[in-house]
C-alpha positions as CSV (number, residue, x, y, z in Angstrom):
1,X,-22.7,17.1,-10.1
2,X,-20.5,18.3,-7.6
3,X,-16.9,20.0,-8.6
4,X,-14.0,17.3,-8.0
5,X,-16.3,14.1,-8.2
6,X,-15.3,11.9,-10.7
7,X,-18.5,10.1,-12.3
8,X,-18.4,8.5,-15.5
9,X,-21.4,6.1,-14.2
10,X,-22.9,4.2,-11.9
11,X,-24.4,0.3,-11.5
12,X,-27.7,0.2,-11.7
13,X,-28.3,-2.8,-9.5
14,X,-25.7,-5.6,-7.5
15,X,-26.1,-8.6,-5.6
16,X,-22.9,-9.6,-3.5
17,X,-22.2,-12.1,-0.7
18,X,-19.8,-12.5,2.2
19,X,-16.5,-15.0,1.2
20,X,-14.9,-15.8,4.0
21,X,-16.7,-14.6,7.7
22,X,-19.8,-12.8,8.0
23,X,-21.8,-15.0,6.9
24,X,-24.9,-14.7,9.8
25,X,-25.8,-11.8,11.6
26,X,-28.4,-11.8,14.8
27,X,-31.7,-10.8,14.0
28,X,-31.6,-8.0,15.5
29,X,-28.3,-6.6,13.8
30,X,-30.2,-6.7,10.4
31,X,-33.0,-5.3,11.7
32,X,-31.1,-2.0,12.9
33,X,-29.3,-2.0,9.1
34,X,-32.1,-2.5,7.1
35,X,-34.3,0.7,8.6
36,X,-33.0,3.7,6.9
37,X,-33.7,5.9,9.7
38,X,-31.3,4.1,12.1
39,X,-27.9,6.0,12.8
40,X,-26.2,2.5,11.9
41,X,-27.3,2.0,8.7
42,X,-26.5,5.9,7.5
43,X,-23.0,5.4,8.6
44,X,-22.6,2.0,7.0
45,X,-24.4,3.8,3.8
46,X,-21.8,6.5,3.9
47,X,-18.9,4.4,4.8
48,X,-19.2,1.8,2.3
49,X,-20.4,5.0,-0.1
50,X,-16.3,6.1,0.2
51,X,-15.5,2.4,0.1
52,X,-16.7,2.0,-3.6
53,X,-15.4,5.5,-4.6
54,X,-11.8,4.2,-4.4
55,X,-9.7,5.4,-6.8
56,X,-11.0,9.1,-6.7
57,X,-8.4,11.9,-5.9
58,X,-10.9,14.1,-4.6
59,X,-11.3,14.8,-0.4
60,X,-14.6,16.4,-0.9
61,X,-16.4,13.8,1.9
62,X,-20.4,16.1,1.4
63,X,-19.2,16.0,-2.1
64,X,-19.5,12.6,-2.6
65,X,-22.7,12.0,-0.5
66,X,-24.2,14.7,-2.4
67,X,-23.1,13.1,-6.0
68,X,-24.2,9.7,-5.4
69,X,-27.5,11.1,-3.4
70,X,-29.4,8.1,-4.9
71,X,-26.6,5.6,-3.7
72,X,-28.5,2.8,-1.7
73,X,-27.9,-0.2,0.2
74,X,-29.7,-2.5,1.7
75,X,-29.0,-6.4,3.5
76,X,-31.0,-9.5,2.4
77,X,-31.2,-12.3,4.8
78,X,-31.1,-15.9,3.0
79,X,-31.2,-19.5,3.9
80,X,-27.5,-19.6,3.1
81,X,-27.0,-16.3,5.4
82,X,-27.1,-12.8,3.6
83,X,-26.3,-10.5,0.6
84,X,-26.0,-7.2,0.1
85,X,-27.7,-5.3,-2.5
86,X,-26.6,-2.4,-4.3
87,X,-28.4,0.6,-6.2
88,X,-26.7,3.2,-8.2
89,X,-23.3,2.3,-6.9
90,X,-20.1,3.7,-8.5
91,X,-19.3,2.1,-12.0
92,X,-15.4,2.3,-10.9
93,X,-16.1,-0.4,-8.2
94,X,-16.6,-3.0,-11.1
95,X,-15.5,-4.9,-14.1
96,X,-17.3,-6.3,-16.2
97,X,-20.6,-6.1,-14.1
98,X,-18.8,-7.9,-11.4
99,X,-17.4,-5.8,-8.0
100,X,-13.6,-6.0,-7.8
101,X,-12.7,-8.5,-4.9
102,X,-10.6,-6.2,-3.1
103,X,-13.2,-3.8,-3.0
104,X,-15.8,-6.2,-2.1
105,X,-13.6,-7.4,1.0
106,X,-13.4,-3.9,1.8
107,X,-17.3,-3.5,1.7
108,X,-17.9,-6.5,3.6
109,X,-14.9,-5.0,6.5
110,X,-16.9,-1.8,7.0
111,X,-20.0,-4.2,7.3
112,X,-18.2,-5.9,10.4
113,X,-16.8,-2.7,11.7
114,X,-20.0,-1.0,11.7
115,X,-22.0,-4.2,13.4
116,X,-19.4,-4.5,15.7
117,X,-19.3,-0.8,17.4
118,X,-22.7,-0.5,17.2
119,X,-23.5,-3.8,19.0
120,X,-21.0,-4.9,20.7
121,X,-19.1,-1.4,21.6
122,X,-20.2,0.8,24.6
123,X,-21.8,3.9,23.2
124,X,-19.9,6.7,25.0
125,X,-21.9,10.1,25.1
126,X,-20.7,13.0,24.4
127,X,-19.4,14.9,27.4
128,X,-18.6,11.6,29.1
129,X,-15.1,10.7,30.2
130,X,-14.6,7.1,30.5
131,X,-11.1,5.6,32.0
132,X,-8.1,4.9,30.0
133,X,-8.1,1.4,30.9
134,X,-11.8,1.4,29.0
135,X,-10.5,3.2,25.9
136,X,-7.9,0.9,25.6
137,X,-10.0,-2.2,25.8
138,X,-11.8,-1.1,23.3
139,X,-9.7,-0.3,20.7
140,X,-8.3,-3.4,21.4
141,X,-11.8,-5.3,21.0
142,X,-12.2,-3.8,17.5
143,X,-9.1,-4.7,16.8
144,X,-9.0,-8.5,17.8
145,X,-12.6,-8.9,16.1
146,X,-11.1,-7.9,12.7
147,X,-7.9,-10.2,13.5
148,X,-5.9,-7.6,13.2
149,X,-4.0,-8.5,16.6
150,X,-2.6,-11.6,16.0
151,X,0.1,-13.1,18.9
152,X,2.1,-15.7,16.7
153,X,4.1,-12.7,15.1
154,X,7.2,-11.0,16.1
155,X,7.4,-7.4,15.4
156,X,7.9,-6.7,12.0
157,X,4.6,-3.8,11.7
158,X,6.0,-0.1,10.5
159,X,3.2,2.5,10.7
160,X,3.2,4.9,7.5
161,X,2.0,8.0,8.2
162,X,2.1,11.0,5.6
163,X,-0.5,13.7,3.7
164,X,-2.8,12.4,0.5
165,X,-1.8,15.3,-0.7
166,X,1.7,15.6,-1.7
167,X,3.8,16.0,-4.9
168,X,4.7,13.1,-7.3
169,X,8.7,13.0,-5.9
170,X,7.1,12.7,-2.2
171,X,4.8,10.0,-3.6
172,X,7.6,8.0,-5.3
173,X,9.6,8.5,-2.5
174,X,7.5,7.1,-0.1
175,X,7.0,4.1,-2.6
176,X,10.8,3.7,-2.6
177,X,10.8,3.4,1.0
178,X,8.0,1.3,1.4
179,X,10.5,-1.4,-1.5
180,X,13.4,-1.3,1.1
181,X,10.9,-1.8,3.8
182,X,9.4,-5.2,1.9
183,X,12.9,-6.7,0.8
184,X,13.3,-6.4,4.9
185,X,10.5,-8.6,5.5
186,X,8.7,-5.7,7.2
187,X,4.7,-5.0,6.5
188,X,2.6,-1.7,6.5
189,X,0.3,-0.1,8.2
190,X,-1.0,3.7,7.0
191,X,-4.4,5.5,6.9
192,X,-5.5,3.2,3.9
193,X,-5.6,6.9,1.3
194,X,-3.7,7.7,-1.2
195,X,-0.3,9.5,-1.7
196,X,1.8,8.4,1.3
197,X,-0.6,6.4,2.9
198,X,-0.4,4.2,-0.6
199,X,3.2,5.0,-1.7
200,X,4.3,2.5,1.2
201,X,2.7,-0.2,0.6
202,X,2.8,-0.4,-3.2
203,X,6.7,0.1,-2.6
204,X,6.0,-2.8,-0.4
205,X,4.0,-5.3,-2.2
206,X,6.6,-5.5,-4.6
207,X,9.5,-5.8,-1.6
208,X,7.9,-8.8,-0.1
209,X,6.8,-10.1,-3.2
210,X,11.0,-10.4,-4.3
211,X,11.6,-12.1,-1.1
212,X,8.7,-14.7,-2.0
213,X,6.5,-13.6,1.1
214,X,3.0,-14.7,0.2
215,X,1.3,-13.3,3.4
216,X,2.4,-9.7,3.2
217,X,0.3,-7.4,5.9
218,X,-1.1,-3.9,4.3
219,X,-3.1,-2.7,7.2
220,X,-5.3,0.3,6.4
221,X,-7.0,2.4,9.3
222,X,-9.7,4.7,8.9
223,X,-12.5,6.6,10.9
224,X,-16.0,7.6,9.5
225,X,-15.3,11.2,9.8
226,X,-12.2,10.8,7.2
227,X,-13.3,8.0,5.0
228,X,-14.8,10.0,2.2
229,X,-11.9,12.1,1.6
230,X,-9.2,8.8,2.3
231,X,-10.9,6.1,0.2
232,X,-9.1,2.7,0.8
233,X,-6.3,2.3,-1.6
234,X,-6.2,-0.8,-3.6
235,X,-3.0,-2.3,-1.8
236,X,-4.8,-2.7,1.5
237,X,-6.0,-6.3,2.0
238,X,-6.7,-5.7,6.3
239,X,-8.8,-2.4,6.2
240,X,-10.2,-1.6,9.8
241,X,-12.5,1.1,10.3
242,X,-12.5,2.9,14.2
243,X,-15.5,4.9,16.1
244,X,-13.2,8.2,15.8
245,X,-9.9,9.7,15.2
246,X,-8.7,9.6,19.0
247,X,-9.5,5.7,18.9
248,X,-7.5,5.3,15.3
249,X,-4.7,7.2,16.7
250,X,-4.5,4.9,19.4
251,X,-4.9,1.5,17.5
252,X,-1.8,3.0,15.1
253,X,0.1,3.1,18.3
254,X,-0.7,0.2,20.1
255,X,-0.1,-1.7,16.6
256,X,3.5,-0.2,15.6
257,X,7.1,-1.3,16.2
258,X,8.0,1.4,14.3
259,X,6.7,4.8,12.6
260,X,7.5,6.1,9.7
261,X,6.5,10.4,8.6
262,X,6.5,11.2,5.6
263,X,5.5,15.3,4.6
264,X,1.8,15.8,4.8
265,X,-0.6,18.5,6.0
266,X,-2.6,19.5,8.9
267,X,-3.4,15.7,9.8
268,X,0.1,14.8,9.6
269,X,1.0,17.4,12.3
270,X,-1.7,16.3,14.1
271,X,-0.6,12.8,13.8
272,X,2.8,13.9,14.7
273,X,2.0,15.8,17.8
274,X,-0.4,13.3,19.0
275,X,2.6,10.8,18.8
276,X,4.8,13.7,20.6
277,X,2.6,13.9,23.2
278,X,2.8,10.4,24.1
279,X,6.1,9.8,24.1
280,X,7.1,13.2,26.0
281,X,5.3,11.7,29.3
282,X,7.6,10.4,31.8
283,X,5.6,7.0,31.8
284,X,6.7,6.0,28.5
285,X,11.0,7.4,28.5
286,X,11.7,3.4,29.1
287,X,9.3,2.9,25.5
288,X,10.8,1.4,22.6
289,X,8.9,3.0,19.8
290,X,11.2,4.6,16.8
291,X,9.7,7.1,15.2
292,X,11.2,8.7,11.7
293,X,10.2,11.8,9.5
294,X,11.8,10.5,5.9
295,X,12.1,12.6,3.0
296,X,14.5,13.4,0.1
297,X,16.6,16.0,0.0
298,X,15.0,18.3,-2.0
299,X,11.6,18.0,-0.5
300,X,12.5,18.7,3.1
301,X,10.4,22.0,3.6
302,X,7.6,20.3,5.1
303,X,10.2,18.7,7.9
304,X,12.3,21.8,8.1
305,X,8.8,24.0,8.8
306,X,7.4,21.3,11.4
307,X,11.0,20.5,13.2
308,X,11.1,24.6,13.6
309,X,7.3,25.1,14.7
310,X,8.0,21.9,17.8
311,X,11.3,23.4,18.5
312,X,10.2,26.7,19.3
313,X,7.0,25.7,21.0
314,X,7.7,22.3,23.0
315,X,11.5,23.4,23.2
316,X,14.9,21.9,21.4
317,X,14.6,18.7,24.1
318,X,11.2,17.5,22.0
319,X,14.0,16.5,19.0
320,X,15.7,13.7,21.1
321,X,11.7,11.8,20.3
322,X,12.2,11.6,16.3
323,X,14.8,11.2,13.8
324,X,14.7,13.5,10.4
325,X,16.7,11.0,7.6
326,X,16.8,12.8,4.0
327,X,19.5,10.5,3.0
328,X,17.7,8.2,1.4
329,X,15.5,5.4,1.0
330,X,17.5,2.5,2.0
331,X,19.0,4.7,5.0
332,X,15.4,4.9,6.4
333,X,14.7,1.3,5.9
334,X,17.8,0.3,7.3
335,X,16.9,2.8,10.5
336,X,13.9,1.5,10.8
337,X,15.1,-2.4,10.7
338,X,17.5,-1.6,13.5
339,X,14.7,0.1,15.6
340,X,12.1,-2.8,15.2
341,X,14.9,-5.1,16.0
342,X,15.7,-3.4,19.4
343,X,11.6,-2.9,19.9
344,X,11.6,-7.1,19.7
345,X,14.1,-7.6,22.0
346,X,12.7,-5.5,24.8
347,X,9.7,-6.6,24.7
348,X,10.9,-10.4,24.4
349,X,13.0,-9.3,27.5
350,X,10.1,-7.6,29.4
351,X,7.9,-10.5,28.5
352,X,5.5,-7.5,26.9
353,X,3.1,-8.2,24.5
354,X,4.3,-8.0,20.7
355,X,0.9,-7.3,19.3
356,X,-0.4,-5.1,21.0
357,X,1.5,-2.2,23.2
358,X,0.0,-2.2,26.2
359,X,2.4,-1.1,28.7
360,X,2.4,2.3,26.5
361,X,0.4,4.9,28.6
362,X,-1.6,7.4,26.4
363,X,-2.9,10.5,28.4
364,X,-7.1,10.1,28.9
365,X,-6.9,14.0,26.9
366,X,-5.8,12.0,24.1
367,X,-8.1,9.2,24.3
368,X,-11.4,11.2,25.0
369,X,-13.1,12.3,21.5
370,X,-12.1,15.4,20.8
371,X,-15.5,17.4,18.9
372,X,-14.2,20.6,16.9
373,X,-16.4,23.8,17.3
374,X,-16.2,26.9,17.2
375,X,-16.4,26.8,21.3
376,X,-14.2,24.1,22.0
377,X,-11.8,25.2,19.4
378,X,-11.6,28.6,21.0
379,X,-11.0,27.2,24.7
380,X,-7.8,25.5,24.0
381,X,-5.4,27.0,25.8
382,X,-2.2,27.6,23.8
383,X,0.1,29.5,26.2
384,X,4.0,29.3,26.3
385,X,3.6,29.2,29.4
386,X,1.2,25.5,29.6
387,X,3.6,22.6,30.8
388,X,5.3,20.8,27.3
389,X,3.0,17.8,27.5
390,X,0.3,19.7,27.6
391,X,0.6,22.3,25.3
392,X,1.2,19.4,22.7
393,X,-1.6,17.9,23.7
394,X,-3.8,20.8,23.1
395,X,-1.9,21.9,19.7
396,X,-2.9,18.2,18.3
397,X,-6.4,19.3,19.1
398,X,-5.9,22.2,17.5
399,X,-4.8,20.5,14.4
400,X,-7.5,17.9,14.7
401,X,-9.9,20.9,14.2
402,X,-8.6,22.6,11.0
403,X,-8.8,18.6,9.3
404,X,-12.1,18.7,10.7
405,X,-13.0,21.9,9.1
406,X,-10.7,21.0,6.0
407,X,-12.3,17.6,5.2
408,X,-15.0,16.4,7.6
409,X,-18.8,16.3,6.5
410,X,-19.3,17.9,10.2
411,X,-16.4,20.8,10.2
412,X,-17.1,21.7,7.0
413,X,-20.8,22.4,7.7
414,X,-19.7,24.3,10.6
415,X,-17.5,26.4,8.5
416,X,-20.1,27.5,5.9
417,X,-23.1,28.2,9.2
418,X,-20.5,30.3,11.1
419,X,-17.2,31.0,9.5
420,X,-13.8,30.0,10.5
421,X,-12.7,28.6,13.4
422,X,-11.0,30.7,15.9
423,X,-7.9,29.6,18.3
424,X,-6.7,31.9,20.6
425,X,-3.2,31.3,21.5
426,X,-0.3,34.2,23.4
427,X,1.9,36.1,21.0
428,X,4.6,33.5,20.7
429,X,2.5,30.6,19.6
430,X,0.0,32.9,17.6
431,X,2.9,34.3,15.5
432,X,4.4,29.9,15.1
433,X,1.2,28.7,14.7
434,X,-0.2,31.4,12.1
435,X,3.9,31.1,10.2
436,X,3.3,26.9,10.1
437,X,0.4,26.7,8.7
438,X,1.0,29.3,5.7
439,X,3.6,27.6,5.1
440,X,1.4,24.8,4.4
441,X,-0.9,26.6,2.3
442,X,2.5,28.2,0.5
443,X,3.5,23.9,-0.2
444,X,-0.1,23.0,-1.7
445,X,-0.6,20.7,1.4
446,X,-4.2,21.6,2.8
447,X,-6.4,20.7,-0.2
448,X,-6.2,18.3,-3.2
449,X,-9.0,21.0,-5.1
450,X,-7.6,22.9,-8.1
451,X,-9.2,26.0,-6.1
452,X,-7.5,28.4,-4.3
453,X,-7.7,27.3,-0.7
454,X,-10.2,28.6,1.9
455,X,-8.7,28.5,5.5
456,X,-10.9,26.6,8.0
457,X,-9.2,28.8,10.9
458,X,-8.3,32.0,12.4
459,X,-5.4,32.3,14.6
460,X,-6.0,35.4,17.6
461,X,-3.3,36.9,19.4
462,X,-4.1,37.5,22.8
């Protein structure tokens, strides 16, 4: 049993059907998921793996794989259309012998997802550099088939972004928020984890549910590579899982009216400065897109560390993008409502589409997959000297590396074979880069193990 796992048992053996949708698949899609050699079914295995583990506070992704090695599951086809049947699946995914619905709407999501981009979604190899225009369209696809775009709403979506691990006055903050948020009529989106990527929304639920809103939105956004270690909380009720990080990043994005930061980690900065990057380009200075970094007073290091580190590398102009509000909960909210208002009416004016952002342009470096290595890590260039765009650009690779080599089944592996990561960067941003992410390590806000924390990274000075 692997340190950081929680098992207290498993279920033997489970039968579940579809609900709602889903209930037929081609031929040929329960072909590819029933051979246990096919790429399709190993990823739906490991995805819906994470899916069942929800409620675990542990990020160990090989952990969990490695736990519940004798986790199976396979697809039956019947008259009446399919079920799914379960071997040795986590005991905390039931009740009484019977799967908790919200999990079993969860299973049944990653089911469609993983049909879906295997199917129905180009394949893009790696190397390959598709156009925007393609990227686009098929986060948008992915999207639409989980009716996740939907036209007959006007903006009301805030994106949630924050780290899973935080302390419990950053949780409850981001729960207070996320209250002030649903007495606003507003709904969440976040990366579906815990901490303050749950904090929101259960803040939420509650909001919405004083204002008698029965169809509150708690959109939940996830990639295979980060699944394990950001099981779905248990608010989400539309959970959507994407081909990779660059095409999550992107569907956040395209989805929001508004963002909302609250302190994280590594993927938070990554999240931020992929963000940054966007709205930096001279394309998008006409974009409506508020973005916030909320926290309470007392818990403003992570801000203070991060608004100091983008100062110093993408210069004091980069703070005109983002607002830091430490003044409380209902300031944010208030902030917020005033931003989505203003998003609704340009876009009402402009005649631009309110589900979907399409007129914002996203640079193709931040749409093409980004694959951490020890090569590709070490090629980024991270001069002073590289235009402000770019050098933000190449930072949120950066950053997309160490949660690779933090969290993901892949990084980690990479880690153990060859050692840390290396990123070469010139004195200036060597010295920042190295001072940030101690700082990190300093706040508890790279790992949710009780073990002393093992850097993923090396930062040379050239």
């Amino acid at each position: 049993m692997n340190k950081g796992i929680d098992v207290l048992d498993v279920v033997k053996h489970a039968a579940i059907r579809p609900r709602h949708n889903l209930n037929l698949l081609s031929q040929n899609e329960v072909q590819s998921l029933m051979q246990s050699s096919e790429s399709s079914y190993q990823l739906f295995r490991a995805c819906a793996l994470a899916v069942l583990n929800t409620g675990s506070r542990s990020d160990d992704g090989i952990g969990l794989l490695e736990t519940y090695a004798d986790f199976d599951i396979k697809l039956l086809p019947q008259s009446r259309g399919f079920k799914l049947l379960l071997s040795n699946a986590p005991a905390g995914a039931f009740v009484d012998g019977k799967m908790v619905q919200g999990i079993q709407e969860h299973l049944f999501a990653t089911l469609r997802d993983v049909v879906y981009c295997h199917k129905y979604i180009r394949v893009q190899k790696k190397g390959e550099v598709l156009s925007g225009d393609v990227y686009t369209d098929i986060v948008f696809r992915i999207l639409r088939n989980a009716d996740v775009v939907r036209s007959n709403y006007v903006p009301n979506l805030v994106v949630c972004w924050g780290g899973h691990s935080i302390s419990r006055s950053e949780y409850d903050f981001s729960k207070e928020v996320g209250y002030e948020l649903g007495l606003r009529k507003l709904d969440v989106a976040t990366g579906c984890g815990i901490g303050a990527m749950k904090g929101p929304m259960k803040g939420a639920a509650l909001g919405l549910a004083k204002q008698q809103v029965k169809n509150g939105r708690y959109i939940g956004l996830s990639e295979p590579g980060i699944i394990a270690a950001e099981s779905p909380n248990a608010l989400v009720n539309e959970l959507v899982i994407l081909p990779d990080i660059e095409k999550r990043l992107e569907a956040f994005v395209r989805l929001a009216h508004a963002i909302i930061v609250f302190p994280g980690g590594a993927g938070t900065a990554e999240e931020i400065l992929y963000i940054l990057s966007i709205l930096m380009q001279p394309e998008n200075q006409h974009i409506q897109l508020p973005l916030v970094f909320a926290c309470a007073e007392k818990d403003k290091a992570y801000f203070q560390s991060l608004d100091l580190f983008l100062r110093e590398c993408l210069g004091n102009e980069v703070s005109k993008y983002y607002q830091i509000i430490s003044e409380g909960p209902e300031i944010v909210a208030k902030k917020v409502k005033q931003g989505v208002m203003k998003v609704h009416k340009h876009r009402r004016l402009l005649q631009q589409a309110y589900g979907f952002n399409w007129d914002l342009k996203i640079p193709i470096t931040l749409q093409q997959p980004f694959y951490p290595s020890h090569g590709s890590m070490a090629a980024l260039e991270l001069r002073n000297d590289t235009p402000k765009d770019q050098l933000c650009v190449n930072l949120r690779a950066a950053f997309s590396g160490i949660v690779a080599g933090n969290v993901k089944p892949e990084g980690v592996e990479q880690i153990k074979k060859h050692g840390p990561y290396r990123l070469n960067a010139d004195k200036k941003i060597a010295v920042l880069l190295d001072k940030l992410l101690r700082e990190f390590v300093e706040q508890g806000r790279m790992s949710l193990s009780g073990d002393a924390y093992k850097p993923s990274f090396e930062v040379n000075m050239q």
